[in-house]
N, C-alpha and C positions, 0 to 999 in steps of 0.2 A: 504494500500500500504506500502512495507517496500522495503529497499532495505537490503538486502542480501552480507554479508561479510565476505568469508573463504577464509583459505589460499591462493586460487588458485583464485579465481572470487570475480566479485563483479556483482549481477544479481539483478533485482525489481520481486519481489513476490507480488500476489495477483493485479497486477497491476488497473482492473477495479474498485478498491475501493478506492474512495477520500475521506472516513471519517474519515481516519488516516494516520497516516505518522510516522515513525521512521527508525534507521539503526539499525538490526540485526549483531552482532559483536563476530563470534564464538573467542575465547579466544585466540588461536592460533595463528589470523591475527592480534591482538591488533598490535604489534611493528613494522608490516607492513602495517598499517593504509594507511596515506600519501600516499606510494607509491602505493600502491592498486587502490586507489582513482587516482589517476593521471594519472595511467597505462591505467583505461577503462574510461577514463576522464570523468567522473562519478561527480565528488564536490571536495573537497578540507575540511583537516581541520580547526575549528576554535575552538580553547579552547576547550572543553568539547562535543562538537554539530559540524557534520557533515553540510559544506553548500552545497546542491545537484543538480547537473547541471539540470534544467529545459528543454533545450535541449535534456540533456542525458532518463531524464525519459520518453519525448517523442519519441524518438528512440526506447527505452525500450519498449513501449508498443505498435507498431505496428503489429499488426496482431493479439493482443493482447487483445484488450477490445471491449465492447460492443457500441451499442447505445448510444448517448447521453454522452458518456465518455469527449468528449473537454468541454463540457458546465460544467460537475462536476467538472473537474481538472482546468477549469477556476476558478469557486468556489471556491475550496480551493485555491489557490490560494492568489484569492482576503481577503477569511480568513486569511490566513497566515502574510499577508501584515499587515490587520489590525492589530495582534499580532505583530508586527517588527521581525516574522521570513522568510520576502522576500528581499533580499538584496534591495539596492536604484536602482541597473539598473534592477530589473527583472530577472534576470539571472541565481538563485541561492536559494533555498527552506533551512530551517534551518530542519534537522531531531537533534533526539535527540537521544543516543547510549545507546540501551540496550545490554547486552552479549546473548549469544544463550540460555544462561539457563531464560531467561526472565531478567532479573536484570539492574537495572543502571549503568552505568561503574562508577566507583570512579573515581573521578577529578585526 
């Protein structure tokens, strides 16, 4: 699962897969991050790492995934938490920002 960030949109790609998770960050939207994010109320930045509205991905993904999809994305989930990339109320999933060419953004 990744979420998807150009210029114009922010959309979740691949959605029925809970084995991963990141934001996808074509170049171009970097300085429009924030407001992108805000705009399809989508997550919020936080230093380095996208926090991603938990809501919004399930939004994102109706009509969308397969079988057994809530029990996976429970899973990750519960993974994530145990990592401390699930905020304290739930609310909010930690992605981490690659650019569109694959790469890690620089801090």
């Amino acid at each position: 699962m990744q979420v998807r960030v150009s210029p114009g949109s922010v959309a979740l790609d691949e959605p029925d897969d809970c084995s991963s998770f990141k934001l996808l960050l074509a170049k171009e939207a970097r300085a429009n991050l924030p407001a992108l994010l805000q705009t399809a109320s989508a997550g919020k930045l936080d230093h380095e790492d996208v926090l991603v509205s938990v809501d919004w991905i399930r939004s994102e993904c109706t009509g969308r995934i397969g079988m057994g999809w809530n029990y996976r994305f429970a899973n990750m989930l519960v993974y994530a938490a145990g990592k401390g990339w699930l905020s304290d109320d739930g609310t909010h999933v930690r992605a981490h920002i690659e650019t569109d060419s694959g790469e890690p953004v620089d801090s």
